[in-house]
VOGU-3710 file (C-alpha; in Angstrom, 3 decimals, decimal comma):
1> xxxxxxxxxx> 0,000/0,000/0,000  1,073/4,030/-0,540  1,506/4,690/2,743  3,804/1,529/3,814  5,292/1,717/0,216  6,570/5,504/1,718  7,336/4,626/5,086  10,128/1,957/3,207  11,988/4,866/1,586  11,709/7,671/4,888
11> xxxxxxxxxx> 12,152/5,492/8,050  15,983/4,488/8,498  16,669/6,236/12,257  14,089/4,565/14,842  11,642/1,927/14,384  8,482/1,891/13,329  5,592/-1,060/12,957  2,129/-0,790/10,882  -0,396/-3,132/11,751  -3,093/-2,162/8,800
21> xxxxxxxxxx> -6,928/-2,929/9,539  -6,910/-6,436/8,551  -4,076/-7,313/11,559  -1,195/-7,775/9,000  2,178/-6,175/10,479  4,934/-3,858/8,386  8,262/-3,046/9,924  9,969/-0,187/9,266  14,186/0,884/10,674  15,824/-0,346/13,042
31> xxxxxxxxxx> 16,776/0,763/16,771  15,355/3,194/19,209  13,236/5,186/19,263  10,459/1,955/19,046  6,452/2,388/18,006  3,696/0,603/16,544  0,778/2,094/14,867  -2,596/0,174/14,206  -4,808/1,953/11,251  -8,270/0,766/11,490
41> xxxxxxxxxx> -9,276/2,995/8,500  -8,075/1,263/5,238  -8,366/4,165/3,190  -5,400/6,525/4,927  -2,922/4,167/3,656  -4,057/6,079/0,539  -4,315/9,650/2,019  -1,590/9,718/4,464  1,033/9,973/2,187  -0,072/13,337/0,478
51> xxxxxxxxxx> -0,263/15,455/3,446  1,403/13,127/6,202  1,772/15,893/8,823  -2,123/17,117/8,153  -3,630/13,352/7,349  -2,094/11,876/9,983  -2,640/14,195/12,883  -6,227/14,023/12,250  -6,288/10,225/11,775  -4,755/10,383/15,514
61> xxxxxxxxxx> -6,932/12,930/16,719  -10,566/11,179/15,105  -8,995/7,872/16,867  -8,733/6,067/12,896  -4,950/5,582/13,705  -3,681/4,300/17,489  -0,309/3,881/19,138  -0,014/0,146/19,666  3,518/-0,209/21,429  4,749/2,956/22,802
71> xxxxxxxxxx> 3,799/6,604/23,211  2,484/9,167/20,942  5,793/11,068/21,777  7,915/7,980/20,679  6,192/8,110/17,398  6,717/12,030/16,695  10,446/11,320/17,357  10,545/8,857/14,808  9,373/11,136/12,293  11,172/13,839/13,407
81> xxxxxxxxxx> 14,232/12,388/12,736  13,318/11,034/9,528  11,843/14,236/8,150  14,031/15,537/5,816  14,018/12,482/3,839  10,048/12,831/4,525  10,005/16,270/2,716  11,448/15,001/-0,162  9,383/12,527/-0,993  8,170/12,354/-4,221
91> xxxxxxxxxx> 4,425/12,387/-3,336  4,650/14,662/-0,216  6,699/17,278/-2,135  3,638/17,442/-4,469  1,911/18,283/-1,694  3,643/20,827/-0,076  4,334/22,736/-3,712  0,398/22,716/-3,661  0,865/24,437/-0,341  3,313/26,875/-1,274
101> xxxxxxxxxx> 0,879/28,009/-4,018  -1,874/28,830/-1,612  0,467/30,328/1,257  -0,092/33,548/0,868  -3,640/33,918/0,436  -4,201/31,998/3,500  -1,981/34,878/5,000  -4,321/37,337/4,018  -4,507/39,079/7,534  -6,772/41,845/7,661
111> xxxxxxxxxx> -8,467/43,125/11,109  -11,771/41,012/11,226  -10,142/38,162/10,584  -7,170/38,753/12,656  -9,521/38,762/15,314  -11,043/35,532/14,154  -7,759/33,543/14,026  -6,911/34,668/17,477  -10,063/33,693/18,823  -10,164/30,389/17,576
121> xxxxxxxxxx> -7,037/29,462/19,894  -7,124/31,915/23,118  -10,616/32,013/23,392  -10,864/28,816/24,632  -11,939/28,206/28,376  -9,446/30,199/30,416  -9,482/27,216/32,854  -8,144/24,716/30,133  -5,160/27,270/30,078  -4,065/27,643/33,966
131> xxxxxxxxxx> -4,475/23,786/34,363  -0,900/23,903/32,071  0,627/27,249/32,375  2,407/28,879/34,862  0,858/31,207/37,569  1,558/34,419/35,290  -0,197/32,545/32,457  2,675/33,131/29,980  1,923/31,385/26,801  5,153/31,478/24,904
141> xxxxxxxxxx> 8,564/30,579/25,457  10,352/30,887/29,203  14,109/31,613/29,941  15,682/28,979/31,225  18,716/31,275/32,486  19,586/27,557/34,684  18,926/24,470/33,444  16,673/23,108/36,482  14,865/26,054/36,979  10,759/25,394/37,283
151> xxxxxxxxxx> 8,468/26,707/34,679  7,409/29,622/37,167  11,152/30,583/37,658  12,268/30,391/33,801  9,128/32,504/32,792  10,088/35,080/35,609  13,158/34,932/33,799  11,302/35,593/30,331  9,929/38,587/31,925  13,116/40,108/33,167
161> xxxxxxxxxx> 15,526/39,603/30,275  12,800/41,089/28,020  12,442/44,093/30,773  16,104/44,575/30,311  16,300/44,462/26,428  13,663/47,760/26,769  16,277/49,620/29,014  13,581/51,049/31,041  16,121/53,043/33,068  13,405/55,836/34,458
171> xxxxxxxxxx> 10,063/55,414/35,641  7,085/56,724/33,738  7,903/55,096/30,876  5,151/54,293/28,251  4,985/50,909/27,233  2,964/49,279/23,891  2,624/45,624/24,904  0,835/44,418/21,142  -0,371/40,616/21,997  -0,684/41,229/25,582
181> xxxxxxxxxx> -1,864/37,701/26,562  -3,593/37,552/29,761  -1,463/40,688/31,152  1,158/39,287/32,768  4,158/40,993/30,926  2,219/44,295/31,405  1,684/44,170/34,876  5,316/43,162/35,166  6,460/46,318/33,783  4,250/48,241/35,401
191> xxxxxxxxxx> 4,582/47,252/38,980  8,252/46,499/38,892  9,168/49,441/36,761  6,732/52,134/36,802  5,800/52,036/33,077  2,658/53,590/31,962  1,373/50,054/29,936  -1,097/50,124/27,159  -1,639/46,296/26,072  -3,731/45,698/22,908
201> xxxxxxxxxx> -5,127/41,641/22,485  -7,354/40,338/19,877  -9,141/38,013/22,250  -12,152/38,642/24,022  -10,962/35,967/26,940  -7,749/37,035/27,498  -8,864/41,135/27,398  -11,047/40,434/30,131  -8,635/38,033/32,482  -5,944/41,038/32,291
211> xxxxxxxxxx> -8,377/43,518/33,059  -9,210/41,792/36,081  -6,028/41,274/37,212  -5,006/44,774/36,626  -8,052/45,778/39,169  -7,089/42,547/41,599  -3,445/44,034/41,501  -4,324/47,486/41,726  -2,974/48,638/38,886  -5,191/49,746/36,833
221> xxxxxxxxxx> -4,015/53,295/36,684  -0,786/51,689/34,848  -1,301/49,268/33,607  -4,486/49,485/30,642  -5,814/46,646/27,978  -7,664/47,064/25,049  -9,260/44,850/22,613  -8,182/46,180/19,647  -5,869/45,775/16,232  -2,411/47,013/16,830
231> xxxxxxxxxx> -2,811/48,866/13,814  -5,332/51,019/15,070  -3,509/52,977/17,448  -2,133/56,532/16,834  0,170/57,517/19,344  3,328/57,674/20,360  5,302/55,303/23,028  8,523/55,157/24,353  8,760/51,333/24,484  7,153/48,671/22,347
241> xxxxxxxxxx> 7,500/44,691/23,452  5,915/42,100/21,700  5,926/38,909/22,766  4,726/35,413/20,303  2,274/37,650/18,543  4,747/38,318/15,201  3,766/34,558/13,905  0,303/35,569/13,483  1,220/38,422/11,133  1,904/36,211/8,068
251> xxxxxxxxxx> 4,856/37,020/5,545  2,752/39,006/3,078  2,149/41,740/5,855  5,991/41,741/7,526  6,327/45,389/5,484  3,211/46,743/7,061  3,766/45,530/10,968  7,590/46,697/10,896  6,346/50,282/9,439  3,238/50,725/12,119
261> xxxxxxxxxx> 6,108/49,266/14,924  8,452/52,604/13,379  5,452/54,781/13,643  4,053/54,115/16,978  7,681/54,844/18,347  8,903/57,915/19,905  12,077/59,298/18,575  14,046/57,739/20,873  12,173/54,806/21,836  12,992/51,002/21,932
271> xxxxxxxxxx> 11,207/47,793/20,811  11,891/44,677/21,430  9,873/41,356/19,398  10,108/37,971/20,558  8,772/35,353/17,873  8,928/31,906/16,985  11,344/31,362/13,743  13,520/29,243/12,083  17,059/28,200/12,034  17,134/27,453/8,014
281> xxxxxxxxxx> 15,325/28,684/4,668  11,970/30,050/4,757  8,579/27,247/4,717  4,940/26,670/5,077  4,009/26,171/8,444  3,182/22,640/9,167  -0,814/22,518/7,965  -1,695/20,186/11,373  -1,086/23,783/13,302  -2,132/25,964/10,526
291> xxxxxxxxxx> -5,929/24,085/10,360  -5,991/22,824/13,974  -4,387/25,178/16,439  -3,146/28,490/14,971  -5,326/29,243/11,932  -3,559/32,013/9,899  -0,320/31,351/11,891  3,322/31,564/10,085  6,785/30,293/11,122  9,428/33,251/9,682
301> xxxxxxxxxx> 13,168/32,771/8,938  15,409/35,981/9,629  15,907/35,842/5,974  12,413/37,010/5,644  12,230/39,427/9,007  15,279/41,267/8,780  14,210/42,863/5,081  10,855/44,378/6,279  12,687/45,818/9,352  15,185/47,607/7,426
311> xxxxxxxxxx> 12,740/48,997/5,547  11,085/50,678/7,958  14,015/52,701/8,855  14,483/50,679/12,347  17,578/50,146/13,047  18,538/46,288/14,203  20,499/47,047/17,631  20,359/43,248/18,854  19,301/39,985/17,982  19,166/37,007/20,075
321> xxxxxxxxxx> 18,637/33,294/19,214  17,310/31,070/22,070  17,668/27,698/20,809  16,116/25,431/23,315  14,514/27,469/25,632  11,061/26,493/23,489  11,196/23,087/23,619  12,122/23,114/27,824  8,865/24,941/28,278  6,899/23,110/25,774
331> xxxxxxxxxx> 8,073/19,936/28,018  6,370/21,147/30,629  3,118/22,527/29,830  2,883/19,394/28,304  3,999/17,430/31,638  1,117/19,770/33,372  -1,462/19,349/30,464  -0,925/15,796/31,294  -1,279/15,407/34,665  -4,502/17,108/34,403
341> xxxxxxxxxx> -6,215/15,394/31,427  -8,727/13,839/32,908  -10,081/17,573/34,131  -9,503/18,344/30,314  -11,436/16,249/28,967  -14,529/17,401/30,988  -14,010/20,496/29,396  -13,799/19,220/26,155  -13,143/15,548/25,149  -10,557/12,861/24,451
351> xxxxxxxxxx> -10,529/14,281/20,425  -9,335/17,711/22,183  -7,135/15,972/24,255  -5,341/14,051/21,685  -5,215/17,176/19,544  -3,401/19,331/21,945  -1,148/16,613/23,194  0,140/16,166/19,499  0,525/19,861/19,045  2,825/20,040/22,242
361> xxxxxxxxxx> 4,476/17,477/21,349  5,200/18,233/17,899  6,068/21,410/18,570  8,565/20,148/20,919  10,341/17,942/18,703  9,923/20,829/16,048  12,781/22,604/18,370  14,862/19,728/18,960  15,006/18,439/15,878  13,439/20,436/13,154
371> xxxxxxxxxx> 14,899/23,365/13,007  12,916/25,708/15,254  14,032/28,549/17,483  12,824/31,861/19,395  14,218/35,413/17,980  14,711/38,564/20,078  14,960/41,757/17,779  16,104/44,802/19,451  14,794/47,864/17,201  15,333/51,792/17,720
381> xxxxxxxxxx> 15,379/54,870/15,170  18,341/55,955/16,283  21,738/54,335/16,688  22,862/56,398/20,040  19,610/55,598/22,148  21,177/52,458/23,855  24,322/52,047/25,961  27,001/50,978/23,085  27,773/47,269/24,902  24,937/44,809/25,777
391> xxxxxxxxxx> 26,408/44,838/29,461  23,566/46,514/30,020  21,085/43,608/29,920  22,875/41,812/32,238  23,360/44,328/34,786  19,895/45,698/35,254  17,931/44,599/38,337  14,768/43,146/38,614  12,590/45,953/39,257  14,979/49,363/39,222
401> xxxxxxxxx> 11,818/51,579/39,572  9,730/50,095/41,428  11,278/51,013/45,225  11,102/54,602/44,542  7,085/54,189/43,094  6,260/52,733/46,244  7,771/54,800/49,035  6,115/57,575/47,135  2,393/55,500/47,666
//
């Protein structure tokens, strides 16, 4: 059949068995990782090998494909490490060409269905998402400044190396958070530094958690979210941090999110935007995360970021790579969404949960393995606006403001 016929040709590293519906057994490699898949649906040995990352995610997720012998994560390994010899398969490079051809349409991003896309993944029940994140709720990748730091202690890391990239060296500062999650950044900066934050989300669910946690924290005279389009705004800030919302823009529209960036800035302002990229040459996102979990989403190489930024007339002042740090903190809220899928599933159901554990998965083994990393782009309009060595970002304290704000409470 196609799909065992493919499997012959892409699976040297691991091993992998197919038992097909009628209980007749394929082997595939040799060594470690081990797995064996049962497909009780006869006709995805046809479709599978088309679209294997889209076909056979939802074959997992609709229960039409099971994991026999081991896990779900020993089976993403395998094909992890067989992928490039995946990609260019004759049938599944037809496919992806096909994809290429539709990319940029799909990228079409304007404000209604920006909102749309967004919705589809953070509105979900804000209880699904504190059963697996940390207590700040920070929903992209933590610092892991030690190796056996905790999820809470990495992201509190997260927070302070991105605080020190935005050189907030005087209080009063006024801070653009665009993607501001459930406010946890924001209220960072503004009770630990004194920044005046405006944060602008797309989601309905997450608008209203940080609003209440602004009142809960008492800092609502500091710290202010708004559900709106980033590209609404009209004013000026001193400081602009965006944090995992760049891979919703979508390639088409890098040229018109790196000009609005240079216009909302002051003169001598500072931005700093942390995204999800990719080590090698530009790609379609993998279609599994595109349809499933991040509709309109795109992975960028710097090859295609570092164009748009220039230009705008931004200068580049720093740019950081975190390698690993992803797929650390993917390990986790995937240890946590885990441990509390049985509560999960009363929310949803086991299709949901199978779903989401193959996207964490996958997207960890998309870091290890794949090619995936996290960027940091420090921007400015003006070359003399930041100390001229990065000891700077390593010297700054947690909070430098925040003393003085409250012995003057």
């Amino acid at each position: 059949m196609l799909f065992r016929k493919m499997l012959e040709v892409v699976i040297h590293e691991g091993s992998l068995g197919v038992v097909d519906d009628r209980g007749r057994r394929s082997d595939f490699g040799s060594g470690q990782p081990h797995a064996v898949l049962r497909v009780h649906d006869p006709a995805l040995e046809w479709t599978i090998p088309f679209n294997p990352p889209l076909r056979f995610a939802e074959a997992y997720m609709d229960g039409r494909l099971t994991v026999e012998e081991g896990t779900i994560e020993d089976v993403v390994r395998i094909f992890a490490r067989n992928y490039g010899r995946l990609e260019r398969h004759p049938l599944v490079r037809a496919g992806f060409a096909v994809a290429r051809q539709t990319r940029r349409l799909k990228q079409h991003n304007p404000v209604g269905k920006a909102q749309r896309n967004v919705a589809h993944h953070y509105d979900l029940s804000e209880a699904l998402y504190r059963l697996f994140l940390d207590e700040d709720m920070q929903y992209s990748c933590a610092y892991f400044a030690e190796p056996e730091m905790s999820l809470e202690e990495a992201q509190r890391a997260k927070k302070r190396h991105l605080a020190a990239k935005l050189h907030l060296d005087r209080p009063g500062l006024s801070v653009l958070d665009i993607g501001s999650g459930w406010g946890g950044l924001g209220l960072h900066l503004a009770g630990e530094f004194g920044c005046d934050v405006t944060g602008v989300t797309l989601s309905a669910e997450q608008h209203r958690v940080s609003e209440q946690r602004a009142r809960e924290r008492g800092l609502s005279d500091r710290a202010r979210f708004q559900l709106r389009d980033y590209r609404e705004l009209d004013r000026k800030f001193d400081r602009i941090v965006s944090v995992g919302m760049f891979e919703h823009v979508g390639k088409r529209n890098y040229d018109e999110y790196f000009a609005k960036v240079a216009d909302l800035l002051t003169d001598d302002g500072i931005a700093v935007i942390h995204s999800i990229g990719r080590f090698n040459e530009p790609g379609p996102i993998n279609p599994f995360i595109r349809k499933y979990i991040f509709p309109g989403a795109d992975v960028p190489a710097l090859s295609e970021v570092t164009p748009a930024a220039e230009k705008s007339g931004l200068f580049m002042t720093d740019i950081e790579i975190l390698r690993l740090h992803y797929a650390e903190t993917l390990r986790h809220w995937r240890q946590r969404f885990n441990a509390n899928r049985d509560r999960i599933r009363e929310i949803y159901d086991d299709r949901f949960c199978r779903m989401w554990d193959l996207y964490l998965v996958g997207c960890e083994y998309g870091f290890r393995l794949q090619g995936m990393m996290v960027f940091q782009m420090q921007l400015t309009k003006r070359q003399e606006t930041l100390p001229l060595t990065r000891d700077y970002m390593y010297r700054a304290p947690a909070g430098v403001a925040s003393a003085g704000i409250r012995a003057a409470e």
